[in-house]
Backbone bond lengths (Angstrom), bond angles and torsions (degrees), N, CA, C in turn:
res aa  C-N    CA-C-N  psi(-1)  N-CA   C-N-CA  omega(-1)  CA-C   N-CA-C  phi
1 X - - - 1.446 - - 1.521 109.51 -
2 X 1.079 130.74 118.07 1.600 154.71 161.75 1.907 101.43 -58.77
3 X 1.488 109.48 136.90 1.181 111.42 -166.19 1.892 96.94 -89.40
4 X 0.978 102.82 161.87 1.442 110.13 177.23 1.113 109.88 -105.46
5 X 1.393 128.96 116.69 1.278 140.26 123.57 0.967 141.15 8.83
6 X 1.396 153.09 58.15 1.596 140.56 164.93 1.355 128.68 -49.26
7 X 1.271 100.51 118.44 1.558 96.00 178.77 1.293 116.58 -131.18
8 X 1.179 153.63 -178.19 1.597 157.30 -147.52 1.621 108.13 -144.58
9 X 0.916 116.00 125.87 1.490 120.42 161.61 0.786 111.30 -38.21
10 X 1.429 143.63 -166.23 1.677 160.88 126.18 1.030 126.09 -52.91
11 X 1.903 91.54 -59.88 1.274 100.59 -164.40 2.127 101.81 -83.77
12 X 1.368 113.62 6.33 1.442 114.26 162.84 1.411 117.28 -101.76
13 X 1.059 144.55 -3.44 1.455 152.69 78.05 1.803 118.76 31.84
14 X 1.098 93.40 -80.92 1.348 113.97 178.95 1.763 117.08 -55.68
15 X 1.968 93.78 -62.44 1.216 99.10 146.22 1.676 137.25 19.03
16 X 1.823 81.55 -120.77 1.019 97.95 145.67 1.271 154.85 -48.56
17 X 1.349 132.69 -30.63 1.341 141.59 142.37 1.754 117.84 -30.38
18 X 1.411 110.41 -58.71 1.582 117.86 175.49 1.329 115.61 -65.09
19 X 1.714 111.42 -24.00 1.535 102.14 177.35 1.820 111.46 -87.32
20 X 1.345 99.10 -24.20 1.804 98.60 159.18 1.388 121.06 -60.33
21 X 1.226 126.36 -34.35 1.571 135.71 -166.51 1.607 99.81 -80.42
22 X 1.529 102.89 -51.00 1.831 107.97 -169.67 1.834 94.29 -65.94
23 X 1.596 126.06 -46.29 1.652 125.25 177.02 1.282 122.79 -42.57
24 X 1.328 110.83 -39.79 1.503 144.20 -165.26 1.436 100.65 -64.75
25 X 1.904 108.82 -59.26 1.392 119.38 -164.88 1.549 99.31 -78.60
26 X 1.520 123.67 -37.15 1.145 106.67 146.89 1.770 142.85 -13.26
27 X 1.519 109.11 -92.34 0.797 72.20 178.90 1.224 118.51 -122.14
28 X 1.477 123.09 72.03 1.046 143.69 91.40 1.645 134.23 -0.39
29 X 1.459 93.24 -74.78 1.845 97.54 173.58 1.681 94.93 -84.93
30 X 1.405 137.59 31.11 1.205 129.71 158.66 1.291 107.03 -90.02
31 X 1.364 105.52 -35.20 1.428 110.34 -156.84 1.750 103.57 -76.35
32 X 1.446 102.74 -33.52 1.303 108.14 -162.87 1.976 94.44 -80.49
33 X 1.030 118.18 -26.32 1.222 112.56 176.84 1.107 119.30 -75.16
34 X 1.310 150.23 -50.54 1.524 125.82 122.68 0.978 141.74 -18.43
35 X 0.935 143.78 -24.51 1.203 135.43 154.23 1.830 133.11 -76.24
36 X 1.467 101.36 -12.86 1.205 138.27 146.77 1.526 115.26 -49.86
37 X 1.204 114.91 -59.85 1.733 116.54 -148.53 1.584 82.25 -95.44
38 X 1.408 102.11 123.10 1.515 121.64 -172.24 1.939 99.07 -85.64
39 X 1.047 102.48 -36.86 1.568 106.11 -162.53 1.570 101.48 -77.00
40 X 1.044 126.81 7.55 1.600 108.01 -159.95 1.489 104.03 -134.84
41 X 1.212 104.76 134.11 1.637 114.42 -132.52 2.069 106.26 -81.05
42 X 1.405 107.21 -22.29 1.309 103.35 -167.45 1.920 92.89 -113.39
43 X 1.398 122.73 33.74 1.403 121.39 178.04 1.683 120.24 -71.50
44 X 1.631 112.65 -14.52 1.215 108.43 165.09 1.745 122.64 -66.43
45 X 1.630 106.01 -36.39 1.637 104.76 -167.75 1.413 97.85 -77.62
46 X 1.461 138.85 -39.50 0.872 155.45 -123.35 1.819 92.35 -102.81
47 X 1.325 119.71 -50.97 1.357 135.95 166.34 1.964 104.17 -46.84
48 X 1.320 103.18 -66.29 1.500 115.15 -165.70 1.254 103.27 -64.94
49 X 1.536 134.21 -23.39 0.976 159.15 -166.24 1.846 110.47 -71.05
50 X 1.525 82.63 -61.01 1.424 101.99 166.53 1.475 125.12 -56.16
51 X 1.146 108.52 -55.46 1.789 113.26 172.36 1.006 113.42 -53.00
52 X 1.490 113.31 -51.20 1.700 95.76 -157.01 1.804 98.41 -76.14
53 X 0.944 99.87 -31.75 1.843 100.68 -174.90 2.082 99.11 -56.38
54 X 1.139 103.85 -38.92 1.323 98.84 -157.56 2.265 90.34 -77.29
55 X 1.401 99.98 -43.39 1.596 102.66 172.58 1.415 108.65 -38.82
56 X 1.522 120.91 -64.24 1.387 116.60 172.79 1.440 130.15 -51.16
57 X 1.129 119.54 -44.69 1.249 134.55 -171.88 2.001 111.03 -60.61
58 X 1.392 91.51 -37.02 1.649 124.78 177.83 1.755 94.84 -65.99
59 X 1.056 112.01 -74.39 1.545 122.35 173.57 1.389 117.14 -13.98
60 X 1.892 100.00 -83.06 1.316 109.67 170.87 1.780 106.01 -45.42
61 X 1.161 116.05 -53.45 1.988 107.62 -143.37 2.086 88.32 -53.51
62 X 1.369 112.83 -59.39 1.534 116.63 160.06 1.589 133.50 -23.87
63 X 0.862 91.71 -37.59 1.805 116.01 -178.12 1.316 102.26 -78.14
64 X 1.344 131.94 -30.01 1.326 130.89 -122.58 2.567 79.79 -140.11
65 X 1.138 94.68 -73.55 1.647 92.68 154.92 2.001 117.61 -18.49
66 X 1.884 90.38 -76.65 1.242 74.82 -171.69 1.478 116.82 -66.36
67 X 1.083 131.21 -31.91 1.432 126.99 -179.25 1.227 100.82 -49.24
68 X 1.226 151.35 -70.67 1.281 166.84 109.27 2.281 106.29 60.92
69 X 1.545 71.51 -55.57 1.964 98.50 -161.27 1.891 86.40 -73.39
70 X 1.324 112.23 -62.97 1.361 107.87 -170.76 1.835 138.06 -25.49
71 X 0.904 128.64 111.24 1.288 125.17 -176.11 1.587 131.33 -56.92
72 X 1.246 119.12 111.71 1.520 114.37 167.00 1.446 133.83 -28.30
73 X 1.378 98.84 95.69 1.743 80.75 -174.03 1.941 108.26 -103.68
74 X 1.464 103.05 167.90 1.898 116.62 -152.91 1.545 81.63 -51.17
């Protein structure tokens, strides 16, 4: 028996890509909302926290697009 292959659509690709971008912008406006709320005592980690998660998240959804765009070849 020959192992099988998994492979992904395109258009699940894409998918996924938009649900990284929409996570991203998430939290994104997490980050910025902490950093907002003056009174609340741990809003710096919680802010930085936010970016970089949303930077990564941004990364992949891009990463994941262009793979996405690339053409099937024979």
């Amino acid at each position: 028996m020959s192992g099988t292959q998994m492979s992904m659509n395109p258009d699940d690709r894409k998918a996924i890509s938009l649900i990284l971008f929409y996570t991203a912008l998430l939290f994104f406006l997490i980050g910025v909302a902490a950093r907002m709320k003056s009174d609340f005592h741990a809003r710096l980690e919680i802010s930085k926290t936010g970016f970089v998660i949303a930077a990564v998240l941004a990364a992949f959804g891009a990463v994941m697009l262009l793979f996405s765009s690339k053409r099937k070849q024979g």
